[in-house]
FILOTI-41477 format. One record per residue (C-alpha): residue number from 0; x, y, z; residue in three letters. Coordinates in nm, 3 decimals. Example, Ala and Ser with C-alpha at 12.3 -4.5 7.8 and 13.67 -1.06 7.14 Angstrom:
REM FILOTI-41477
    n        X        Y        Z  res
    0    1.230   -0.450    0.780  ALA
    1    1.367   -0.106    0.714  SER
***
This chain:
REM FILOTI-41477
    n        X        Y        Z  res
    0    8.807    7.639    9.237  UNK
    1    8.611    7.555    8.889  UNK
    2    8.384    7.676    8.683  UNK
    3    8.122    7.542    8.430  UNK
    4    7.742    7.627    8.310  UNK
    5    7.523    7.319    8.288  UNK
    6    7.502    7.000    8.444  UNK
    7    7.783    6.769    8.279  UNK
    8    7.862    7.089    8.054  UNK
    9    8.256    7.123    8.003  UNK
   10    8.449    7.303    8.230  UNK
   11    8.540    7.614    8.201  UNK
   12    8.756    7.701    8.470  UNK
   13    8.931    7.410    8.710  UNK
   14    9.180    7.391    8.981  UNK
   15    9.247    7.723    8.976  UNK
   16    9.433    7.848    9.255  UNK
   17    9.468    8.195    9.323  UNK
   18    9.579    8.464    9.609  UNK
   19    9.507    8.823    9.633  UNK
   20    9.752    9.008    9.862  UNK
   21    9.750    9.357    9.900  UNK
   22    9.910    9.633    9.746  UNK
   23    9.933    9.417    9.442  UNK
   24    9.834    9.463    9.071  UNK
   25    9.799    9.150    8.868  UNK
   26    9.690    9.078    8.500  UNK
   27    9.520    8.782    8.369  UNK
   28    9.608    8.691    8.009  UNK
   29    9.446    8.415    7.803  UNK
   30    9.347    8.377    7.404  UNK
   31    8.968    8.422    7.348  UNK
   32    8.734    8.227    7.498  UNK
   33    8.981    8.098    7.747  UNK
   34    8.730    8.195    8.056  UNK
   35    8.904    8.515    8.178  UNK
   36    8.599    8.686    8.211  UNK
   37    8.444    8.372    8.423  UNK
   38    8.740    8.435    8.655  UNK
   39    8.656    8.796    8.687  UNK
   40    8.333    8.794    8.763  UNK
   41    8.433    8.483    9.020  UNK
   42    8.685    8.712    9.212  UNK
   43    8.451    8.999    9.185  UNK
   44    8.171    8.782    9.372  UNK
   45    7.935    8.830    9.027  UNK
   46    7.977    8.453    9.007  UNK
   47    7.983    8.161    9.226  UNK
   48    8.235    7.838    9.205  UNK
   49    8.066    7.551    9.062  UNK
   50    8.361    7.327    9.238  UNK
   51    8.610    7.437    9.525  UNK
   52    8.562    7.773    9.709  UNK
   53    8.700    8.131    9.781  UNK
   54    8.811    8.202   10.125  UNK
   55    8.906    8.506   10.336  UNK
   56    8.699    8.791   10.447  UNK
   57    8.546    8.924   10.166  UNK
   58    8.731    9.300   10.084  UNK
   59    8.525    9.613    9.975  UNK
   60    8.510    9.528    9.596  UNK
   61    8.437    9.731    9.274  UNK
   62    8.366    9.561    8.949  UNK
   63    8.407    9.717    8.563  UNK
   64    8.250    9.472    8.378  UNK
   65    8.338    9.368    7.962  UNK
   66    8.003    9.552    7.856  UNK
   67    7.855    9.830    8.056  UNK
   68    7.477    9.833    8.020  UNK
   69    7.375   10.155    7.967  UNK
   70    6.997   10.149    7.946  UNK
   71    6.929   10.193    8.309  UNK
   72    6.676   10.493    8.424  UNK
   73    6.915   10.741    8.539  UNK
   74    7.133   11.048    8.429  UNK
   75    7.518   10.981    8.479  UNK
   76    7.523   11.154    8.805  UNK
   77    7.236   11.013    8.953  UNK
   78    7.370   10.677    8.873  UNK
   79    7.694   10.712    9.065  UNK
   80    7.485   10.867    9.343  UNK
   81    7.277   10.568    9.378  UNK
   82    7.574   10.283    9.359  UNK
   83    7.754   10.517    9.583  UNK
   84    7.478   10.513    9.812  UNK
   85    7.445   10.113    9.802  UNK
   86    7.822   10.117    9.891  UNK
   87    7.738   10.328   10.198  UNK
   88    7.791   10.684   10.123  UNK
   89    7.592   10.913   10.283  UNK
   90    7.409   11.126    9.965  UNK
   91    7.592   11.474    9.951  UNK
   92    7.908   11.269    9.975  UNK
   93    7.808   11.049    9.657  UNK
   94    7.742   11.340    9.532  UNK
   95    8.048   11.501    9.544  UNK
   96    8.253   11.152    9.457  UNK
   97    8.029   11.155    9.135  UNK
   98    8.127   11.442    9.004  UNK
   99    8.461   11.443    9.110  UNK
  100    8.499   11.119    8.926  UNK
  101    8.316   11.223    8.622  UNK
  102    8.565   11.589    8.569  UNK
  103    8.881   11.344    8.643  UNK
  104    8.736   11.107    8.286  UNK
  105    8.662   11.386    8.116  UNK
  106    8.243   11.361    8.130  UNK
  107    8.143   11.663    8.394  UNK
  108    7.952   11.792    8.119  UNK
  109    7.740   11.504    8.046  UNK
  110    7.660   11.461    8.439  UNK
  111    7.292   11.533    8.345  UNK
  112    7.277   11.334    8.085  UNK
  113    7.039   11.042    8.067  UNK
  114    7.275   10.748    8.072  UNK
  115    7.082   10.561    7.714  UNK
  116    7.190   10.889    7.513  UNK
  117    7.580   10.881    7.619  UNK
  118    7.791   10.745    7.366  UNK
  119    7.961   10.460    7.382  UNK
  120    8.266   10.616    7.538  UNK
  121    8.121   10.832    7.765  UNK
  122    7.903   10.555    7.868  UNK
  123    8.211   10.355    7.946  UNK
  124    8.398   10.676    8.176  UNK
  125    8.045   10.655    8.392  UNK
  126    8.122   10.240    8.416  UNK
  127    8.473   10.332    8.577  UNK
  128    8.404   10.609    8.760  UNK
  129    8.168   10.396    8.962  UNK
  130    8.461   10.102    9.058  UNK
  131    8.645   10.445    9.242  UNK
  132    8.292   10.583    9.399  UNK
  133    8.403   10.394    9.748  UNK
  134    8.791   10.352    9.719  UNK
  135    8.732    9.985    9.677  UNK
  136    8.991    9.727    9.853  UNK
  137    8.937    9.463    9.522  UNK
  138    8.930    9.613    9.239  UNK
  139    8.846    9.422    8.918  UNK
  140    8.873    9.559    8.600  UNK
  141    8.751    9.375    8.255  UNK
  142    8.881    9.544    7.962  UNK
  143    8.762    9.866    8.123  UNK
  144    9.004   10.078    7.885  UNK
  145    8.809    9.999    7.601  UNK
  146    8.638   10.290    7.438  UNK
  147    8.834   10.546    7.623  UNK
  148    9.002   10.839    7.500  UNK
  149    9.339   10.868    7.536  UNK
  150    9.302   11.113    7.844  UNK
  151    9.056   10.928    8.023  UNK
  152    9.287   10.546    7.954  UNK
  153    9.586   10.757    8.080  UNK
  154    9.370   10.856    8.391  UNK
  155    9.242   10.469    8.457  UNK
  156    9.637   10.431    8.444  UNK
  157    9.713   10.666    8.760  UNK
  158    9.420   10.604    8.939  UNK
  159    9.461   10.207    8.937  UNK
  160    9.789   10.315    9.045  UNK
  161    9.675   10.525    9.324  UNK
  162    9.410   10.233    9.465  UNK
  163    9.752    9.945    9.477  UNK
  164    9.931   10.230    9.670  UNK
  165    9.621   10.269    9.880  UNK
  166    9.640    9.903    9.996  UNK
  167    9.431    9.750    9.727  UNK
  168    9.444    9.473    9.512  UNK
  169    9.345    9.575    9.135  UNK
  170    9.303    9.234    8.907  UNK
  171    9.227    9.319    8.542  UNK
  172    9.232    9.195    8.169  UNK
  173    9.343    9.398    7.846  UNK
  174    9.383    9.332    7.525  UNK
  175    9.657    9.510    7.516  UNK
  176   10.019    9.376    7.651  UNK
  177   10.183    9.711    7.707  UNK
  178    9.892    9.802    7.945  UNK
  179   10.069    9.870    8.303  UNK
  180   10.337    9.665    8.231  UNK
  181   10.567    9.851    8.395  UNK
  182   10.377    9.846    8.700  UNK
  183   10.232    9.497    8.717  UNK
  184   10.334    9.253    9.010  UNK
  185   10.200    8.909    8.863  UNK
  186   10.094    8.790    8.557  UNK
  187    9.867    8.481    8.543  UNK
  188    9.788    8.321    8.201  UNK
  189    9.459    8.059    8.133  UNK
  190    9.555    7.770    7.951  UNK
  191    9.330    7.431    7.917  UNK
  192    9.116    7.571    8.146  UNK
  193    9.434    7.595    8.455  UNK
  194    9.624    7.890    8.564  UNK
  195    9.946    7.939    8.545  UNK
  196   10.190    8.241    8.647  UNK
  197   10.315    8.373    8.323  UNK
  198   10.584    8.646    8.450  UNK
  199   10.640    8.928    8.721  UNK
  200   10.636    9.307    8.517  UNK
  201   10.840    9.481    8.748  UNK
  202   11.142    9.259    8.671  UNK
  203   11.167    9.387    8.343  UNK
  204   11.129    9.802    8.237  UNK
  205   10.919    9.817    7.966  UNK
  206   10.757   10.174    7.992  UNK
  207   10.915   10.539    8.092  UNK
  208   11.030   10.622    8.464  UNK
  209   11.034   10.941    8.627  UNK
  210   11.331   11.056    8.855  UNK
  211   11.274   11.254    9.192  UNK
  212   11.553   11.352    9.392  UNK
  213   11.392   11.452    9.757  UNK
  214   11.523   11.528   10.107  UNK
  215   11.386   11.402   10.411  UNK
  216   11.392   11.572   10.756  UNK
  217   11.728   11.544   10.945  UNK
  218   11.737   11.145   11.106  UNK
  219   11.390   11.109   10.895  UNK
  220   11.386   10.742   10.811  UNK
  221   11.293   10.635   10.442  UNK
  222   10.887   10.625   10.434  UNK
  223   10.749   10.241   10.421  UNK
  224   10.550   10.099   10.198  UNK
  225   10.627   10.359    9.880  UNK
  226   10.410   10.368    9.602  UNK
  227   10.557   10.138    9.292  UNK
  228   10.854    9.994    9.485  UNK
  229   11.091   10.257    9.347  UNK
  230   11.487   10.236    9.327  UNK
  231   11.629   10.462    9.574  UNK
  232   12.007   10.568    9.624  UNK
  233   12.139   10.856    9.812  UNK
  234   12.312   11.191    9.657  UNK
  235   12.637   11.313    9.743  UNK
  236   12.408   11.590    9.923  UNK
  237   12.200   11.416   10.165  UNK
  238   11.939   11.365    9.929  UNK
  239   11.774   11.060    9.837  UNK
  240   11.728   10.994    9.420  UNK
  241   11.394   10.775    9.383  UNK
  242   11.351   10.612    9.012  UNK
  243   10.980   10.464    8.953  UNK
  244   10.741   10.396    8.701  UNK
  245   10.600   10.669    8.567  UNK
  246   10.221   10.558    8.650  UNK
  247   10.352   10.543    9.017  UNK
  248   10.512   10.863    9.011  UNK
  249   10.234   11.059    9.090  UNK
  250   10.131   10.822    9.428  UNK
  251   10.510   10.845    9.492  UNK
  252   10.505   11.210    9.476  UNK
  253   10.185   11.228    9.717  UNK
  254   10.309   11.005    9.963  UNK
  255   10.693   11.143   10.007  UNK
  256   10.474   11.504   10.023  UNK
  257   10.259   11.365   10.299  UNK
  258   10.474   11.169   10.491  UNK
  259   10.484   11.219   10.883  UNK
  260   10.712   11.422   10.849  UNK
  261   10.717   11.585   10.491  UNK
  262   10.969   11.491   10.238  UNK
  263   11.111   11.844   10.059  UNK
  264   11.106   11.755    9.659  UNK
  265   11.377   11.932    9.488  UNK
  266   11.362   11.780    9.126  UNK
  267   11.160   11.618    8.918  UNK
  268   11.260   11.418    8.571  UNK
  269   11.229   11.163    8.326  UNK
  270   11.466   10.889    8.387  UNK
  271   11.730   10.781    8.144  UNK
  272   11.766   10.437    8.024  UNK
  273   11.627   10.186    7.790  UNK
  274   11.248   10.150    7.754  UNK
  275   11.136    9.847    7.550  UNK
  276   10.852    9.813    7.344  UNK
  277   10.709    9.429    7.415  UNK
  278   10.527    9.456    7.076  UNK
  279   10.879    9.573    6.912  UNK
  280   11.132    9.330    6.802  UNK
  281   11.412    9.592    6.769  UNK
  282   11.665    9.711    7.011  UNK
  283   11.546    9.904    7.296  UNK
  284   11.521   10.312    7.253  UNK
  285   11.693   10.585    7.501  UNK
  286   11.392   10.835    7.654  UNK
  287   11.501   11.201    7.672  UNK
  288   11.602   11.337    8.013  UNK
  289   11.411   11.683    8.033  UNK
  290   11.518   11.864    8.386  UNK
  291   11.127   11.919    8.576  UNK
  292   11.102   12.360    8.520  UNK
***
């Protein structure tokens, strides 16, 4: 597909060619200008191709866009309520999603709050708690960690985690590199207005791990479709030691916890081994091995 505004205006998107399996997490890269947000707002359904098309059954999809708008006539809650409602929630269940989704960012208290008086970053929390209101199946996220706290970015982290190991497909754009790199199935990059695969994440660590060692039932077969992909090898004991990205650890934890039946955790850890900084030109750094309490 392509993209341009204008009759005869340049092009700012062409031939691009793009699939969105599930379970997947992929980043789009590009310098300034370079039309990632075009492509966004194309996959989200915001936009329409000027040339080409997109195909498939469109999936349940949740959008974060660059800038949130924030003069809109509602408090924070009420907001949620009413885009949760447009996605099909019944009221009290909106409800409850809201403010749910507001405690996990860090802005129950402002839940009354008319949204023009939030600050920026608050403003921003309400803009992605509304992409989770419906536990959307395309998820697409444009700089969304922008103007987050440190809690609230490192709770975007696990809960983009959570919606890949839910099935979905999360597409997003940050300006910075070390943002779920550890976790990231594809990288795309826009250059001269194409598409191009820059690199897969997961075939390099580049952020901290987290060991569980866990026991299944007796003849219990290893649960499909695990959260992260993890690295699994069995103990001298009958165990089974799983090594995953930390943002996946969680989603890990939850589904060997869950499983039909439940996997028996018996240890829970950092993992050793080298964790390199992309931004750092030196040698890679050891992370300390603290056993779980």
């Amino acid at each position: 597909m392509g993209r341009r505004y204008g009759l005869g205006g340049p092009w700012v998107l062409r031939g691009v060619d793009i699939d969105l399996p599930a379970h997947t997490l992929i980043r789009i890269e590009g310098a300034n200008g370079t039309g990632k947000s075009t492509l966004l707002r194309l996959l989200a359904g915001i936009d329409s191709p000027t040339q080409g098309r997109i195909t498939g059954q469109r999936p349940r999809t949740a959008y974060v866009p660059e800038r949130f708008s924030a003069a809109l006539p509602f408090t924070a809650a009420g907001y949620l309520v009413h885009l949760g409602r447009i996605h099909g929630l019944r009221t009290p269940e909106a409800a409850d999603r809201a403010q749910s989704w507001l405690a996990r960012f860090g802005a129950a208290d402002h839940a009354r709050t008319p949204l023009p008086e939030l600050s920026k970053g608050t403003s921003q929390k309400v803009a992605v708690a509304q992409a989770f209101l419906a536990e959307p199946e395309l998820l697409i996220l444009d700089e969304a960690w922008t103007g987050l706290d440190t809690a609230a970015r490192d709770e975007l982290d696990r809960a983009v985690a959570e919606r890949v190991a839910a099935g979905a497909t999360v597409v997003f754009v940050d300006h910075d590199p070390r943002r779920l790199a550890e976790s990231v199935d594809t990288v795309f990059r826009i250059e001269r207005n194409g598409l191009r695969t820059a690199s897969g994440a997961r075939t390099a660590q580049t952020g901290p791990r987290v060991r569980i060692e866990a026991e299944g039932p007796p003849g219990a077969a290893l649960p499909a479709g695990l959260p992260g992909a993890p690295e699994h090898t069995p103990t001298a004991d009958g165990g089974v030691r799983f090594t995953v990205a930390a943002t996946h650890s969680d989603a890990l934890l939850c589904a060997l916890l869950t499983a039909r039946p439940p996997w028996h955790i018996r240890q829970l850890a950092a993992a050793p081994g080298p964790v390199q900084d992309p931004a750092a030109d030196g040698p890679a750094h050891r992370t300390p091995t603290p056993e779980a309490p």
